[in-house]
N, C-alpha and C positions, 0 to 999 in steps of 0.2 A: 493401527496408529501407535506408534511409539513415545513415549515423553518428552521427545522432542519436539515432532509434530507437532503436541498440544501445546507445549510451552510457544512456540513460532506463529500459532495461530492465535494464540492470549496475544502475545506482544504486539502481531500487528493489529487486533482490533484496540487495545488500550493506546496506540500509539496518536491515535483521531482524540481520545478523548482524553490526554493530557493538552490538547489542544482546544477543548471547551474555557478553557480560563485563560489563554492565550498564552505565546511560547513563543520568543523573541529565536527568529530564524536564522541560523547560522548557518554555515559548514557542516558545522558536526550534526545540526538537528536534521540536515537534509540525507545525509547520509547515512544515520542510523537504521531508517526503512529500508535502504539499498544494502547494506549488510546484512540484516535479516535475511530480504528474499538471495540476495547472493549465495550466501550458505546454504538456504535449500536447495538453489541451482546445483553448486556444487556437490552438496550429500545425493540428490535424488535427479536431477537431470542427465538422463542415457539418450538424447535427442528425441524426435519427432516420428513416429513410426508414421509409414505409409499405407499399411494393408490396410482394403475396405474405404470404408468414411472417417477413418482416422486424422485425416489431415482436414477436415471438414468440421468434427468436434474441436480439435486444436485451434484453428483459425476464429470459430463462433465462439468459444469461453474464451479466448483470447480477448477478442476484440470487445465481448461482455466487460471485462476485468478493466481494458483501458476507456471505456464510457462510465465506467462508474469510476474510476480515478480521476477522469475527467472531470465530474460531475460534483467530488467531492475537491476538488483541489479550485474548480472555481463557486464555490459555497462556501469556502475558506473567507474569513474576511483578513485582507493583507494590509497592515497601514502601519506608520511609524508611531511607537512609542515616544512619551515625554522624550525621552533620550537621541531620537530621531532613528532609532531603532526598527528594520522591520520586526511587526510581530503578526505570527499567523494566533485567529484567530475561528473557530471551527464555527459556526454554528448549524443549528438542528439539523438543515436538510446536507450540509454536509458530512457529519456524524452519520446519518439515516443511511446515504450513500455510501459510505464506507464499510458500515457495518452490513448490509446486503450483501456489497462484495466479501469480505470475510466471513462474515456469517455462514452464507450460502455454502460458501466449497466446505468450509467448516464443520456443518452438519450435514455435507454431502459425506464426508467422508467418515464421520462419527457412524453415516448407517449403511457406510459401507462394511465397516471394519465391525459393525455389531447388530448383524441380524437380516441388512439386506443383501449381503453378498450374491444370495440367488437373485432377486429382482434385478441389480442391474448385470450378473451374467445376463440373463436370458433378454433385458433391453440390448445390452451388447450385442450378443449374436443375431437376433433379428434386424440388427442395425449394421451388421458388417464390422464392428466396433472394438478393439483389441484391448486388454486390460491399462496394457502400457500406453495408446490415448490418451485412458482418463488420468494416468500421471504426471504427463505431459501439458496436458489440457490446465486443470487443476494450478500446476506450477506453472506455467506463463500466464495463468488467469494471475496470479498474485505478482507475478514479475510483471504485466503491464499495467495493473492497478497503481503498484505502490510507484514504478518510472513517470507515470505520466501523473501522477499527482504530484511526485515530487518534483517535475517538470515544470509540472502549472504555477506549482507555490513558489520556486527559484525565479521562474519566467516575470511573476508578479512582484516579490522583491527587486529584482531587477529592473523594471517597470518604473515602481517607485524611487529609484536613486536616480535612473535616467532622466526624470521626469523633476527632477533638483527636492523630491519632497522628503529624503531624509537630508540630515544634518551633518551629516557626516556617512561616510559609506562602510556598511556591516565588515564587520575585521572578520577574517575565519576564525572558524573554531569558539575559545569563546569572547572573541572581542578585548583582550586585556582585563579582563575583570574575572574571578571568582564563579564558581559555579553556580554561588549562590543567589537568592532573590535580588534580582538585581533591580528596582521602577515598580513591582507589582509583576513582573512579567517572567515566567521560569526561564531561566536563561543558560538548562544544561542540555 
């Protein structure tokens, strides 16, 4: 694991719990998780390898990754702000869910990179299992976590403006206002 890695795995688990004090939803909040995992797409994504059960670990973290995005994006509490603002608000079992999904690949590869190298060759090869899988696997585990949660949370602000219960409809980015505090609600 390189510095980068570790910095991309801090940022996506701290990004659930800037949202325990709740985090008025914009553009720009939706999109900063989709930048993160983008980038790793981009640095470390070489496709899907086929040989063996490769595509069978790929498809099962996969689909792991978007059940807990799921899970944590409707554990989210969505509602407008004084200002009629959506604001995502995270709570416990949502945080709990998210950090599983990070966590998990996290310290999957913390004991990859320092000490279990052998365990999982040898889980590999009795499994048909090619290294580049679990790369693959790994990175679409956090590409369909962090898409469908930020699916679920846009789906639900959207929800609420349909539904006439903000007051006005979220501007992009940062709405005309300041980065700053904006209600009680982080609003960068």
């Amino acid at each position: 694991m390189t510095f980068t890695d570790y910095v991309l795995d801090i940022a996506l688990i701290g990004i659930v719990f800037l949202q325990l004090r709740g985090r008025r939803l914009t553009v720009r909040t939706l999109l900063v998780p989709l930048g993160i995992v983008a980038y790793a797409a981009a640095t470390y994504f070489n496709g899907i390898p086929t040989a063996g059960n490769d595509v069978v670990l790929v498809v099962v973290v996969a689909l792991y990754g978007a059940i807990l995005g799921c899970l944590s994006g409707l554990f989210t509490k969505v509602s407008p702000n004084a200002n009629g603002e959506p604001v995502a608000r995270a709570r416990l079992a949502a945080a709990l869910f998210w950090v599983i999904g990070t966590g998990s690949r996290f310290a999957f590869q913390l004991y990859a990179a320092h000490g279990g190298e052998s365990a999982v060759a040898r889980f590999s090869a009795s499994h048909h299992i090619t290294m580049e899988a679990w790369v693959a696997a790994l990175l679409l585990m956090a590409i369909s976590e962090v898409v469908v949660r930020t699916a679920v949370l846009g789906w639900r602000a959207f929800s609420l403006q349909s539904m006439g219960q903000l007051t006005r409809a979220a501007r992009p980015l940062y709405g005309g206002r300041s980065s700053m505090m904006v209600g009680g609600d982080r609003s960068y």
